[in-house]
TIRO-2110 file (N, C-alpha, C; in Angstrom, 1 decimal):
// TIRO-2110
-20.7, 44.6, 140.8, N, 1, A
-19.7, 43.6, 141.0, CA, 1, A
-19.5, 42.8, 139.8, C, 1, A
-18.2, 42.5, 139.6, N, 2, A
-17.7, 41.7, 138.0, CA, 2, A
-18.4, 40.1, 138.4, C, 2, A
-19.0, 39.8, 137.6, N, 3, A
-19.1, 38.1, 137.3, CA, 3, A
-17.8, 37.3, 136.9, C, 3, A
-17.0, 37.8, 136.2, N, 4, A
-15.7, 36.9, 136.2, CA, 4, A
-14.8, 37.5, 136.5, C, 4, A
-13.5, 36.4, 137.0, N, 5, A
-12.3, 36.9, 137.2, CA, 5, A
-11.6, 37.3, 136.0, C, 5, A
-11.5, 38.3, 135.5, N, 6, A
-10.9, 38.5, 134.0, CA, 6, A
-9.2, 37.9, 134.1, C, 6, A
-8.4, 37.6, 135.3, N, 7, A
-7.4, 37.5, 135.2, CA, 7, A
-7.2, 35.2, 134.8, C, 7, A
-8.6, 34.7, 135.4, N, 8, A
-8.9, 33.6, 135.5, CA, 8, A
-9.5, 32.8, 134.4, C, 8, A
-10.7, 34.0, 134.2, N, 9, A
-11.5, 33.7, 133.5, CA, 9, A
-12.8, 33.0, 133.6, C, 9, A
-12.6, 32.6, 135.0, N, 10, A
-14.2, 32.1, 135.2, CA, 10, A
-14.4, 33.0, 136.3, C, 10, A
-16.0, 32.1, 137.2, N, 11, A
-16.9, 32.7, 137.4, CA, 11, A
-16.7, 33.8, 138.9, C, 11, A
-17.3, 34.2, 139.1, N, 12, A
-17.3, 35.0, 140.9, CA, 12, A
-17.9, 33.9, 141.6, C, 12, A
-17.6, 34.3, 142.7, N, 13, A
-18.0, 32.9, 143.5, CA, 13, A
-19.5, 33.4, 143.8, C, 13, A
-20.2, 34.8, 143.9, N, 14, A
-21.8, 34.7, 143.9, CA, 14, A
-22.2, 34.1, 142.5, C, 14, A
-21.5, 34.2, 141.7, N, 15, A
-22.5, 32.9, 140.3, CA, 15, A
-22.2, 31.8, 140.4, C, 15, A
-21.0, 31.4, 141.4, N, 16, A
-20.6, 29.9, 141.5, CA, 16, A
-21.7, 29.5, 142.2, C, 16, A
-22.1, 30.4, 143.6, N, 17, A
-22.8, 29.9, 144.6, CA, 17, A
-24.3, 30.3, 143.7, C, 17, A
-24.9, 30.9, 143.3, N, 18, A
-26.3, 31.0, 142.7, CA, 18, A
-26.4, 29.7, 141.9, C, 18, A
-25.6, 29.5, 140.9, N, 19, A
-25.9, 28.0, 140.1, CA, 19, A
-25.7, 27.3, 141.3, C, 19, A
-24.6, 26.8, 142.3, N, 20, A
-25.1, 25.6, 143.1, CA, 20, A
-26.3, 25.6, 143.8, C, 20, A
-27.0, 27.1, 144.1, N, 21, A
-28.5, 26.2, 145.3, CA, 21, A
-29.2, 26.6, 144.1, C, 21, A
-29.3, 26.3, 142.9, N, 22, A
-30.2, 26.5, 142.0, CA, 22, A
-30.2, 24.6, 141.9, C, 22, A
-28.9, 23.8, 142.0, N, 23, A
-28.8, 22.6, 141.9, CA, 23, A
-29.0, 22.1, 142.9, C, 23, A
-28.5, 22.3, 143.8, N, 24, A
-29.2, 21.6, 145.3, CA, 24, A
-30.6, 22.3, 145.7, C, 24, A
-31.2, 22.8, 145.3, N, 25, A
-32.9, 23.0, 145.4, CA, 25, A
-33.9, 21.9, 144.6, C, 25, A
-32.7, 21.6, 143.2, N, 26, A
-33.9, 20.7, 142.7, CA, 26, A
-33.1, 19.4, 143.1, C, 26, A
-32.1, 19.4, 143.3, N, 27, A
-31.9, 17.9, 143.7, CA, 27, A
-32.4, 17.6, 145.4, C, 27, A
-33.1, 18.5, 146.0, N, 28, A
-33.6, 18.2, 147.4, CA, 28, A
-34.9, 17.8, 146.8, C, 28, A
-35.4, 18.9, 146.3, N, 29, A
-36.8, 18.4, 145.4, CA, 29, A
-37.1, 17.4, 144.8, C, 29, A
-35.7, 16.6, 144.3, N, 30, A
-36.5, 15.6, 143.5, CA, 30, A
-36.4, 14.3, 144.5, C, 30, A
-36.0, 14.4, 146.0, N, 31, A
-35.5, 13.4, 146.8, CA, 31, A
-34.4, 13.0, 147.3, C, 31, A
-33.4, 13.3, 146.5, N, 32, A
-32.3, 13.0, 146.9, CA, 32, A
-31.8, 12.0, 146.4, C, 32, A
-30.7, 11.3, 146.9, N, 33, A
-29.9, 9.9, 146.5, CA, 33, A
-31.2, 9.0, 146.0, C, 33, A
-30.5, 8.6, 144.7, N, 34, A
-31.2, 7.8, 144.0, CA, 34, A
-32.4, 8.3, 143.1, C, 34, A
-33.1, 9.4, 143.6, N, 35, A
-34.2, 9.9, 143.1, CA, 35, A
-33.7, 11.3, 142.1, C, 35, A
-33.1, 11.9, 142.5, N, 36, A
-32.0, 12.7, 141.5, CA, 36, A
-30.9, 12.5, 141.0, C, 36, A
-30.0, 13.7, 139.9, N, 37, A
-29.0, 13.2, 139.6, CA, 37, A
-28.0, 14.4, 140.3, C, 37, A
-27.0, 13.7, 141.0, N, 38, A
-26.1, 14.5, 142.0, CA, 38, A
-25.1, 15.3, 140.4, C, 38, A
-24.7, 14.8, 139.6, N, 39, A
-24.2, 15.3, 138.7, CA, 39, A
-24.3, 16.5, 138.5, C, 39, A
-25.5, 16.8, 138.5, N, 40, A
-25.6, 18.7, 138.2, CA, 40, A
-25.3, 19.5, 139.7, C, 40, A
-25.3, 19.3, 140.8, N, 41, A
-24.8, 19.9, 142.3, CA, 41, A
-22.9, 19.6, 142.1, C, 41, A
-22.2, 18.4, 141.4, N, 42, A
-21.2, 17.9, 141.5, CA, 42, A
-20.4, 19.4, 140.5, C, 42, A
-21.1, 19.2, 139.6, N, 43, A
-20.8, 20.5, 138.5, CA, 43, A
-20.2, 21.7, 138.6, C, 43, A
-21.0, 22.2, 140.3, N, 44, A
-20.5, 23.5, 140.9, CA, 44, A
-19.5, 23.3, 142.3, C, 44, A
-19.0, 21.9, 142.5, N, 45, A
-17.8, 21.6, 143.3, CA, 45, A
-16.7, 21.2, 142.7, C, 45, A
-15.7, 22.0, 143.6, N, 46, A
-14.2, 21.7, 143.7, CA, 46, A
-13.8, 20.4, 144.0, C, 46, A
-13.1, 19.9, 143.5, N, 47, A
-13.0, 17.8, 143.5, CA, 47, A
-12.6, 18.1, 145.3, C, 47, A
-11.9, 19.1, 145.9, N, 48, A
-11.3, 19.4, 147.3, CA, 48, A
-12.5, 19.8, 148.2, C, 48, A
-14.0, 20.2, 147.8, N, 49, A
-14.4, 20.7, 148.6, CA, 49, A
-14.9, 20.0, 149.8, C, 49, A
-15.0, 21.3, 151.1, N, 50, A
-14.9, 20.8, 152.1, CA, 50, A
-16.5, 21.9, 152.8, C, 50, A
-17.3, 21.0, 153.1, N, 51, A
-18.2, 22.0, 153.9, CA, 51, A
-18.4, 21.4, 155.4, C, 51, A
-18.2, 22.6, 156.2, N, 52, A
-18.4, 22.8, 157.7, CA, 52, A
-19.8, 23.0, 158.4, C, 52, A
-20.8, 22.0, 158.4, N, 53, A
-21.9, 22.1, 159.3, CA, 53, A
-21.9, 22.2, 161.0, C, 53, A
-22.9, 23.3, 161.2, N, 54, A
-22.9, 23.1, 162.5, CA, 54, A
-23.3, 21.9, 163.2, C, 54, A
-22.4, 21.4, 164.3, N, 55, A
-23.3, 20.2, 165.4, CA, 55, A
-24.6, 20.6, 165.6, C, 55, A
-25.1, 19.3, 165.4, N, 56, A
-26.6, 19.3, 166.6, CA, 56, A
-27.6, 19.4, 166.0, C, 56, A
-27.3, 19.6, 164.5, N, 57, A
-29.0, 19.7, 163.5, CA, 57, A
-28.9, 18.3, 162.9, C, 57, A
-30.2, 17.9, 162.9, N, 58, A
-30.6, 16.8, 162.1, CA, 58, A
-30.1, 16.2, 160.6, C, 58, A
-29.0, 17.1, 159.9, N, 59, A
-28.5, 16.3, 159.0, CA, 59, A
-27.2, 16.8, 158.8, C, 59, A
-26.4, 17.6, 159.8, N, 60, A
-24.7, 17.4, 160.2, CA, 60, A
-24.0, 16.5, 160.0, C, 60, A
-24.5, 15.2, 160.6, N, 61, A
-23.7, 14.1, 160.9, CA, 61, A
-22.5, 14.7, 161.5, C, 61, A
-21.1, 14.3, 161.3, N, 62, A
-20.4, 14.6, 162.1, CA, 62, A
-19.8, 15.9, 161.6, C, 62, A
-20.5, 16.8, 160.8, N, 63, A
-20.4, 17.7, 160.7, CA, 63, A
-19.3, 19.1, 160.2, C, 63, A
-18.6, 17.8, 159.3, N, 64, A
-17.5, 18.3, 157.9, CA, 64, A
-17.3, 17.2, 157.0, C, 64, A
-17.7, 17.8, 155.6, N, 65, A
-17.8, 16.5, 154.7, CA, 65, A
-17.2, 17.1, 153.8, C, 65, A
-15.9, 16.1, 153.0, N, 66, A
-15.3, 16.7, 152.2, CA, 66, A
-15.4, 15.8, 151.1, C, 66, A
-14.9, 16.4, 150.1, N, 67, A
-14.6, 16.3, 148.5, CA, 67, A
-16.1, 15.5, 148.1, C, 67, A
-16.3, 15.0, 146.9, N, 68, A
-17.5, 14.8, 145.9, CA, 68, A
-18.1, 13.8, 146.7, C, 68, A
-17.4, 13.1, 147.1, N, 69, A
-18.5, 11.9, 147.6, CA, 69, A
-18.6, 12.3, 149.2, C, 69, A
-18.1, 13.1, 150.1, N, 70, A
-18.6, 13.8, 151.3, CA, 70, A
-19.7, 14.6, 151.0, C, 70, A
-19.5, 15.8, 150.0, N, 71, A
-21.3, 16.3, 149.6, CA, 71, A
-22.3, 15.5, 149.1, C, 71, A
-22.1, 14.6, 148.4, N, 72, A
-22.8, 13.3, 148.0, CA, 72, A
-23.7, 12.9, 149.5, C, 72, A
-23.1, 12.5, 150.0, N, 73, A
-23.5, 12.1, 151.5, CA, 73, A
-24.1, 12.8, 152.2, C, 73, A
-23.6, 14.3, 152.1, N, 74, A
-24.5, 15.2, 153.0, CA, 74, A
-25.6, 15.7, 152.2, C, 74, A
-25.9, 15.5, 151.0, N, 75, A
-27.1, 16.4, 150.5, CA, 75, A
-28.1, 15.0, 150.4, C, 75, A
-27.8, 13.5, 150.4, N, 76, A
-28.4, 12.4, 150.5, CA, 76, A
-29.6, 12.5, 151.6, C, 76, A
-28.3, 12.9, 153.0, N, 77, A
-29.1, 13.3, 154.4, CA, 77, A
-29.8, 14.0, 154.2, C, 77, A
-29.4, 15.4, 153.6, N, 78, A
-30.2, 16.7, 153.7, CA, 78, A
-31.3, 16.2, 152.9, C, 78, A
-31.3, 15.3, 151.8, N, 79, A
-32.6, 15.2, 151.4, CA, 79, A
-33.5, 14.4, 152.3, C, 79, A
-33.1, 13.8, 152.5, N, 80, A
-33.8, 13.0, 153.4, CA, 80, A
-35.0, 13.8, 154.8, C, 80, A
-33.9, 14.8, 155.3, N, 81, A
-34.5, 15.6, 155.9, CA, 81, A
-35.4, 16.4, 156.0, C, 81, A
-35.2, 17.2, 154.4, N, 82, A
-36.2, 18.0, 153.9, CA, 82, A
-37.0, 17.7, 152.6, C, 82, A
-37.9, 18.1, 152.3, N, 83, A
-39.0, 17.7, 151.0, CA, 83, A
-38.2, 19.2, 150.4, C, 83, A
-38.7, 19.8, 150.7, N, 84, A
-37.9, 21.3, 150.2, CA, 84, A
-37.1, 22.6, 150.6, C, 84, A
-36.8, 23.3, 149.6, N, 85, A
-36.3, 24.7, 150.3, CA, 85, A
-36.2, 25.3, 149.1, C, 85, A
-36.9, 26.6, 149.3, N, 86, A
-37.2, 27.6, 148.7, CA, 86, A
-36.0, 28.8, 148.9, C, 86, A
-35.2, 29.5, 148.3, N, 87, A
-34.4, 31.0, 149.2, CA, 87, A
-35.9, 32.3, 148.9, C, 87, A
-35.5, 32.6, 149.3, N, 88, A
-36.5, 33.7, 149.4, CA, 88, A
-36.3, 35.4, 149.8, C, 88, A
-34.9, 35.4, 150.3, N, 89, A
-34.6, 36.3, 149.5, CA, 89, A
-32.6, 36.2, 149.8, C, 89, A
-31.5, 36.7, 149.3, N, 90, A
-30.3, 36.8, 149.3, CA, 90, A
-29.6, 37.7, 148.9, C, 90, A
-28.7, 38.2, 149.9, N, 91, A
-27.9, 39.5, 150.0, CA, 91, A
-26.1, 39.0, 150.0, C, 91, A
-25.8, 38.9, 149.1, N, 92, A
-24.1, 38.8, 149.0, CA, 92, A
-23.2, 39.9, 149.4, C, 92, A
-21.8, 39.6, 150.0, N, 93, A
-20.9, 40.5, 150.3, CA, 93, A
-19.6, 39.8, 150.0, C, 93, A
-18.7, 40.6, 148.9, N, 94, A
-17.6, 39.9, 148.5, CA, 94, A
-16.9, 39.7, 147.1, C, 94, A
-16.0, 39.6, 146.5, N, 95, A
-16.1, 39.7, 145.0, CA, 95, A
-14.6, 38.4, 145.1, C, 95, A
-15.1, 38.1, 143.8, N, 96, A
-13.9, 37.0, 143.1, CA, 96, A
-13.9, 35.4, 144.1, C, 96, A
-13.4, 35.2, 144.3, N, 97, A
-13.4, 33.8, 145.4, CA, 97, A
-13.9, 33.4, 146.7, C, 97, A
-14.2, 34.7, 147.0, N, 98, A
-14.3, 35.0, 148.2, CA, 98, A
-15.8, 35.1, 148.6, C, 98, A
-17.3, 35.0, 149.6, N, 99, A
-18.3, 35.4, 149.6, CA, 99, A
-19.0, 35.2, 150.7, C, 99, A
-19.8, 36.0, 151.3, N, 100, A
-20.4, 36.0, 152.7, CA, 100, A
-22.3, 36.2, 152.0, C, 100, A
-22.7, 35.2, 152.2, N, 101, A
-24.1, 35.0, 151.4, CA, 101, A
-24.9, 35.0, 152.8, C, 101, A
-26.1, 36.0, 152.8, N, 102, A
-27.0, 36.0, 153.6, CA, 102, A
-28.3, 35.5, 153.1, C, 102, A
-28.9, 34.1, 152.9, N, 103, A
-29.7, 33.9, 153.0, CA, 103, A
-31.2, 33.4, 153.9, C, 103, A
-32.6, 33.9, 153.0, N, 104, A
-33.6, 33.7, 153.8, CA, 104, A
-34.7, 32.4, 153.2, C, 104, A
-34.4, 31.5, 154.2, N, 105, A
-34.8, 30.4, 153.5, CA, 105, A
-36.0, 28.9, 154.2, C, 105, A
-37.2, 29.0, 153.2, N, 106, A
-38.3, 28.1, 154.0, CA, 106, A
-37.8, 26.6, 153.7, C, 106, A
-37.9, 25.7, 154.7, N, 107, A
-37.7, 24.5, 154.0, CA, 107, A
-39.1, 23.8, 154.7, C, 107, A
-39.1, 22.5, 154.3, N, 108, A
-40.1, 21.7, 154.7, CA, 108, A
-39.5, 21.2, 155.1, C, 108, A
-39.6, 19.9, 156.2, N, 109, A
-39.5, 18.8, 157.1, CA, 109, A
-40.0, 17.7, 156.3, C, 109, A
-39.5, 16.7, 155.8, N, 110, A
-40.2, 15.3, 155.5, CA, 110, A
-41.1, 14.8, 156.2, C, 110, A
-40.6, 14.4, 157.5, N, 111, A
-41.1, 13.7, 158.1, CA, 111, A
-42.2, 14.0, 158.7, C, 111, A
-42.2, 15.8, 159.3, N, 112, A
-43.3, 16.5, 160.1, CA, 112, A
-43.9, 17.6, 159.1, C, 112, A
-43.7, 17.7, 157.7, N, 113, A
-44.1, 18.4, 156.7, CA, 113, A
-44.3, 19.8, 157.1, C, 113, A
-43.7, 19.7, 158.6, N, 114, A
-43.5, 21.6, 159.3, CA, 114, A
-42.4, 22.3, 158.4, C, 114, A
-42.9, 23.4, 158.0, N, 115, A
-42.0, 24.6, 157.3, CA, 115, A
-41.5, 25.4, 158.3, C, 115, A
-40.1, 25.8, 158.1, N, 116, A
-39.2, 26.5, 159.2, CA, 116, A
-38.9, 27.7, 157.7, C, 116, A
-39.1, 29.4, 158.5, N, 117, A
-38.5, 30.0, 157.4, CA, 117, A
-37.6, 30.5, 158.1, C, 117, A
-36.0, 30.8, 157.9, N, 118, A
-35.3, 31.1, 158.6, CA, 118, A
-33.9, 31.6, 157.7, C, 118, A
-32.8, 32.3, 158.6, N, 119, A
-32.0, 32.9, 158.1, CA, 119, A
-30.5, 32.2, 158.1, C, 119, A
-29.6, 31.8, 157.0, N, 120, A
-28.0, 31.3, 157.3, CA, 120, A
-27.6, 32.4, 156.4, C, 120, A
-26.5, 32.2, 157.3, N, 121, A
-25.3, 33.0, 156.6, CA, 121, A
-23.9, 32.2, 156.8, C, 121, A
-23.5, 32.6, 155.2, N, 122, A
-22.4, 31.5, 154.6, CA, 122, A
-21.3, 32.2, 154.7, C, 122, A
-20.1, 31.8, 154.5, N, 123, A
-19.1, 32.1, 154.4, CA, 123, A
-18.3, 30.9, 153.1, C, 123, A
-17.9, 31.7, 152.1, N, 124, A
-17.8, 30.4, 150.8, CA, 124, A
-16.7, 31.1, 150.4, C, 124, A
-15.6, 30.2, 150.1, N, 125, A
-14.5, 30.3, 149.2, CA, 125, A
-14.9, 29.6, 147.7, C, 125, A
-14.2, 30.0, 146.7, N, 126, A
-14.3, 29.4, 145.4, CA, 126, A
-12.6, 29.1, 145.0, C, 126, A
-12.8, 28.1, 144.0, N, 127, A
-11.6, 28.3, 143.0, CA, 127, A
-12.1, 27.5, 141.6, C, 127, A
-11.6, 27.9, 140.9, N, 128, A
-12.0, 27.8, 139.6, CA, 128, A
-13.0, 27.8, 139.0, C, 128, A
-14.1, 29.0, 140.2, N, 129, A
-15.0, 28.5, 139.3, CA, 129, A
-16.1, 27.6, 140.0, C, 129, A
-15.6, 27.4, 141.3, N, 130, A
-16.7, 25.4, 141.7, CA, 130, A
-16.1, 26.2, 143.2, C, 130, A
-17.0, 25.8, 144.1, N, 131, A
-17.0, 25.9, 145.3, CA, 131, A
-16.0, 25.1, 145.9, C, 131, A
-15.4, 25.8, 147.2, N, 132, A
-13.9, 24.9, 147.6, CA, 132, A
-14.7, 24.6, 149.2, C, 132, A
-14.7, 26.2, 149.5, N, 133, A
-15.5, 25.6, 151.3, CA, 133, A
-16.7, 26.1, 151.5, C, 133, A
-17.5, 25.7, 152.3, N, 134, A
-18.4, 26.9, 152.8, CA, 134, A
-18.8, 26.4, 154.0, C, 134, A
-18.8, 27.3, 155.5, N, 135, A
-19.3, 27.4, 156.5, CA, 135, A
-20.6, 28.3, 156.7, C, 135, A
-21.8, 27.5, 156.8, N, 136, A
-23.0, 28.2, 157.2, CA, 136, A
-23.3, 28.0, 158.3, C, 136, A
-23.8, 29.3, 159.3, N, 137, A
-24.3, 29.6, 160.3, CA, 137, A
-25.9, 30.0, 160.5, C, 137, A
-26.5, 29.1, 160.8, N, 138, A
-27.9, 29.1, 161.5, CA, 138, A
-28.3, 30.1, 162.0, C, 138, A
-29.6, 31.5, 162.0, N, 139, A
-30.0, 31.9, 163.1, CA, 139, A
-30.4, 31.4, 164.2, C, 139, A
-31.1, 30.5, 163.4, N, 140, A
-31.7, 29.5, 164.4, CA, 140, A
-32.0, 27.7, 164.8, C, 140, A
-30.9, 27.2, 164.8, N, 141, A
-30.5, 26.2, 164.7, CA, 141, A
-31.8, 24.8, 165.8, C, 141, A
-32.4, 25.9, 166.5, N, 142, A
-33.4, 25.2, 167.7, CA, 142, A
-34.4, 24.5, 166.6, C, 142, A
-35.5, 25.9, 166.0, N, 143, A
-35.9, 26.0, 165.0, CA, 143, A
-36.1, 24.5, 163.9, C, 143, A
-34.5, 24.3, 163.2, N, 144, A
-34.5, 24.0, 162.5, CA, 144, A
-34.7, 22.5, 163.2, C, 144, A
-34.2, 22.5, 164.0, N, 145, A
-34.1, 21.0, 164.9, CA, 145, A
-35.9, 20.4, 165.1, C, 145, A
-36.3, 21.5, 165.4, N, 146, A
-37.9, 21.2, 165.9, CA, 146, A
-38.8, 21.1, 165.2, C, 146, A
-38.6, 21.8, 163.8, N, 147, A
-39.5, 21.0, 162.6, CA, 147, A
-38.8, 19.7, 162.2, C, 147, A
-37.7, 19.2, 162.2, N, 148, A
-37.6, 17.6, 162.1, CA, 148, A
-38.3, 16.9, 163.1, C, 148, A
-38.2, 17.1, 164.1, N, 149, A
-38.7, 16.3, 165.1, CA, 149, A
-39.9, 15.9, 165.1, C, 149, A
-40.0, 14.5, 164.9, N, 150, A
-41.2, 13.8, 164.8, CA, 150, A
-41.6, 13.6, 166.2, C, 150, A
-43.1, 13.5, 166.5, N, 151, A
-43.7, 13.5, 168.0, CA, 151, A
-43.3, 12.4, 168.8, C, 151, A
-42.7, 10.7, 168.0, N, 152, A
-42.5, 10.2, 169.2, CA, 152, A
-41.1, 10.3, 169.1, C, 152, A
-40.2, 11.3, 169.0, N, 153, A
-38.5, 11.2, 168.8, CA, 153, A
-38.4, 12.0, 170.4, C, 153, A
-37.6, 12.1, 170.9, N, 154, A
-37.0, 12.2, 172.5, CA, 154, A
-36.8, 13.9, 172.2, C, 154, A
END
């Protein structure tokens, strides 16, 4: 599969999306808001982008956040949520703008330092180069809920 659009000139959207969880790995790692710099995750978004989380996990919120300062906000939460995330392994389907990413991926829990390894699959548009949407789907969304959950939370 081509890494650029030779008609555009930039990138495929599997290298758009490889550089972004290369940047949202270390900016979960370094803490999040405040503790890292969102600048390098901002790098591989579209000023339009729009991401679709599923309801009902611990750092959705209301569960579509758009343009720079909507992902600002959601990877703030996400850090908050998690100490880390490792991929561990990733299988792409799709060329040029377009991308269906299967990854397998451990994270830690902050608060309960429980590691969940588990499977999403993305669905990502690109343009220019910078990510525009992406909908990920949970295998296991229970999972991910129950390593957050601290013992006295309901």
């Amino acid at each position: 599969m081509s890494t650029t659009d030779p008609a555009a000139g930039h990138a495929d959207a599997w290298t758009v999306m490889q550089k972004f969880y290369e940047a949202e790995a270390a900016y979960v790692a370094a803490g999040g808001l405040g503790k890292a710099s969102y600048e390098h995750v901002a790098a591989h978004l579209d000023p339009e982008v729009t991401l679709h989380q599923a309801p009902g996990l611990p750092f959705t919120g209301t569960g579509t956040w758009h343009g720079h300062d909507g992902m600002e906000r959601f990877l703030a939460r996400f850090s908050e949520v998690w100490e880390s995330m490792e991929f561990l392994e990733q299988d792409h389907w799709g060329e040029q703008d377009t991308v269906v990413v299967r990854n397998r991926v451990r994270f830690r829990a902050r608060a309960t330092g429980q590691e969940v390894d588990t499977h999403i699959m993305q669905l990502i548009t690109t343009r220019n180069g910078r990510m525009l949407e992406c909908r990920p789907f949970y295998w296991d969304p229970q999972a991910i809920a129950d390593a957050c959950r601290t013992p006295d939370a309901p």
